[in-house]
MIDOSE-1310 file (N, C-alpha, C; in nm, 2 decimals, decimal comma, always signed):
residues 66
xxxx	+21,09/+20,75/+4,85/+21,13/+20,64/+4,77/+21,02/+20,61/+4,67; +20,91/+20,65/+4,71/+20,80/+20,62/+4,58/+20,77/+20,73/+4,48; +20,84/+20,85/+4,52/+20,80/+20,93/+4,40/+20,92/+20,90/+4,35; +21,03/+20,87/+4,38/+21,13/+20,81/+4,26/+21,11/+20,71/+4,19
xxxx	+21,06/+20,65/+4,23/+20,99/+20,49/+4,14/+21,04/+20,36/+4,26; +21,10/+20,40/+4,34/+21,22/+20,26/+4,41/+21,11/+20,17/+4,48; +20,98/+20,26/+4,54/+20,90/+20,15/+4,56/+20,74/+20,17/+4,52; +20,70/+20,06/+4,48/+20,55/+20,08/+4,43/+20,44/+20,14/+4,49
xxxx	+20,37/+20,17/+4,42/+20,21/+20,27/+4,46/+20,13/+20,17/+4,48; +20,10/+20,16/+4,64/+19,96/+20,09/+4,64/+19,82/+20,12/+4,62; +19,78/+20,08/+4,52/+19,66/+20,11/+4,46/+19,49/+20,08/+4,58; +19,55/+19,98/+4,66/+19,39/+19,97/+4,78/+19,46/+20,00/+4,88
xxxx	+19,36/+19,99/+4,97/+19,41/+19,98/+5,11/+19,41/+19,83/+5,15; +19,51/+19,80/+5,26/+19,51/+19,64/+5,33/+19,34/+19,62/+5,44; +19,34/+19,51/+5,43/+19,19/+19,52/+5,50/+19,20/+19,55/+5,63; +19,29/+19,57/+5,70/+19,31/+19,63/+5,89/+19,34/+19,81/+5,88
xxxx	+19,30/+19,83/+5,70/+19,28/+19,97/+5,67/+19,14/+20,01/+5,65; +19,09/+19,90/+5,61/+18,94/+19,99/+5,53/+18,85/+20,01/+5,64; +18,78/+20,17/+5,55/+18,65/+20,18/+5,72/+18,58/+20,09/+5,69; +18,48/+20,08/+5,79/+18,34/+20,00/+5,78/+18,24/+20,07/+5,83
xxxx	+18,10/+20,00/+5,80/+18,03/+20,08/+5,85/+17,99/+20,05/+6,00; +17,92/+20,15/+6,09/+17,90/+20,11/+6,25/+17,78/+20,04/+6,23; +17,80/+19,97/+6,36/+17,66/+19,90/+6,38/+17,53/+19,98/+6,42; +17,42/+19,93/+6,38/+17,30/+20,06/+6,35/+17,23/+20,07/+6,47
xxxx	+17,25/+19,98/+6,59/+17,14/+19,96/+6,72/+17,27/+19,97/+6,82; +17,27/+20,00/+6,96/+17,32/+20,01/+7,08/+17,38/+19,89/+7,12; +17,43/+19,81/+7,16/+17,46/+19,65/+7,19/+17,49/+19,59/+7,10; +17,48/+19,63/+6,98/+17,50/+19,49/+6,86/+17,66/+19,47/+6,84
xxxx	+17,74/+19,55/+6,92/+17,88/+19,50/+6,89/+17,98/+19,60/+6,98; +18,00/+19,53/+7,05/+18,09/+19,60/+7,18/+18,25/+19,59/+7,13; +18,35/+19,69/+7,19/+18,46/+19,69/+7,16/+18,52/+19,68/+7,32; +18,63/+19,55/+7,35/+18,73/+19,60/+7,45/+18,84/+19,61/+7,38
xxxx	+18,91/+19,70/+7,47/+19,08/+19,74/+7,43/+19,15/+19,72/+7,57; +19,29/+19,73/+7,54/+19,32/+19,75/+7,71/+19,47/+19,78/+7,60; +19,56/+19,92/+7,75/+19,64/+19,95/+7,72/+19,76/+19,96/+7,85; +19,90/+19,96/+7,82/+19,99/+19,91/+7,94/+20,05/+20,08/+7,94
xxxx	+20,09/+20,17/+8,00/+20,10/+20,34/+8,06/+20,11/+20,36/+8,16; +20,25/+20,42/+8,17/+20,28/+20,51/+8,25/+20,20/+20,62/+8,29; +20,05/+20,60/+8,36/+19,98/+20,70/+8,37/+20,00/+20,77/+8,47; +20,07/+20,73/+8,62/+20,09/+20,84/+8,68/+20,27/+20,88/+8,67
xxxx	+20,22/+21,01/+8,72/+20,45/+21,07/+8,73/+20,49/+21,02/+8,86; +20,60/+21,04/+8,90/+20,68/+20,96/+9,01/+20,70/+20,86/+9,02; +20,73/+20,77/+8,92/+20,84/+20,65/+8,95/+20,72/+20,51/+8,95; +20,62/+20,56/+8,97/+20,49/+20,43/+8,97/+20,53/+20,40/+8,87
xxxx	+20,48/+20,20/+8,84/+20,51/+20,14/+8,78/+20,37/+20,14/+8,69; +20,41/+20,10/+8,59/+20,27/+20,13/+8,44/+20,16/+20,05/+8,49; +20,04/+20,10/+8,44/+19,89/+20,04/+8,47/+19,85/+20,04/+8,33; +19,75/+19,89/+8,39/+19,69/+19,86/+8,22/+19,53/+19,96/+8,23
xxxx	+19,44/+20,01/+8,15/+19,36/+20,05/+8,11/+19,29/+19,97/+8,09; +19,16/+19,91/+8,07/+19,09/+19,83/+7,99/+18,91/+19,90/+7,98; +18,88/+19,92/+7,85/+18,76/+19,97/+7,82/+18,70/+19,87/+7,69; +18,55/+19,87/+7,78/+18,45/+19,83/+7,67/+18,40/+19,98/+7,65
xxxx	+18,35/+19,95/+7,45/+18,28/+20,05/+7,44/+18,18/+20,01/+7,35; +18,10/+20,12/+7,31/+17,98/+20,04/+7,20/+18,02/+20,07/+7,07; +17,96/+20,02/+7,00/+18,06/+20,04/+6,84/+17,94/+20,17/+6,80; +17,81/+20,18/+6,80/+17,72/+20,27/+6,76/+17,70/+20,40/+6,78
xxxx	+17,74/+20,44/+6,93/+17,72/+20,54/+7,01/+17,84/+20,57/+7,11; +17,95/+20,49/+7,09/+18,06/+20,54/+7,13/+18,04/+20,52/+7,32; +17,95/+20,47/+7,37/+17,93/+20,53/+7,50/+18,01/+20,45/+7,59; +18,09/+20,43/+7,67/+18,18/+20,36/+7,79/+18,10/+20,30/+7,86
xxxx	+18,09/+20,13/+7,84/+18,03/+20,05/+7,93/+18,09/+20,05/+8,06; +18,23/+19,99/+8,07/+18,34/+19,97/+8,17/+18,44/+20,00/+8,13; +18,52/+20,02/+8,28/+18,68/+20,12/+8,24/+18,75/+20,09/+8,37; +18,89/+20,03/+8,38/+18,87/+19,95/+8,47/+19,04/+19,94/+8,48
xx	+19,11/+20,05/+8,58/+19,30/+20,08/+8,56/+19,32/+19,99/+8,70; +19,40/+19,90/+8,66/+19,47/+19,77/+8,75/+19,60/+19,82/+8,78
């Protein structure tokens, strides 16, 4: 649709697009996430996932399937 013209060219990106930079020291900014999955086969019911991690070094503080 946009190489026909029907919808416009976005010229930036939205700000839940743009990189940034990592933080420069180990601890200065932690990330949790948690996710809901079907992680085993047979019929078990979904488990949430939940990870902290470091924003600098990537390394797994805690990881933690309920």
């Amino acid at each position: 649709m946009r190489q026909r013209g029907l919808l416009p060219v976005s010229t930036r990106r939205s700000a839940a697009r743009k990189k940034r930079i990592r933080r420069p020291l180990p601890g200065m900014m932690l990330f949790q996430d948690a996710s809901r999955h079907r992680w085993l086969p047979g019929g078990h019911p979904p488990l949430d996932l939940m990870v902290t991690m470091d924003d600098a070094t990537s390394d797994i503080y805690f990881r933690l399937v309920l």
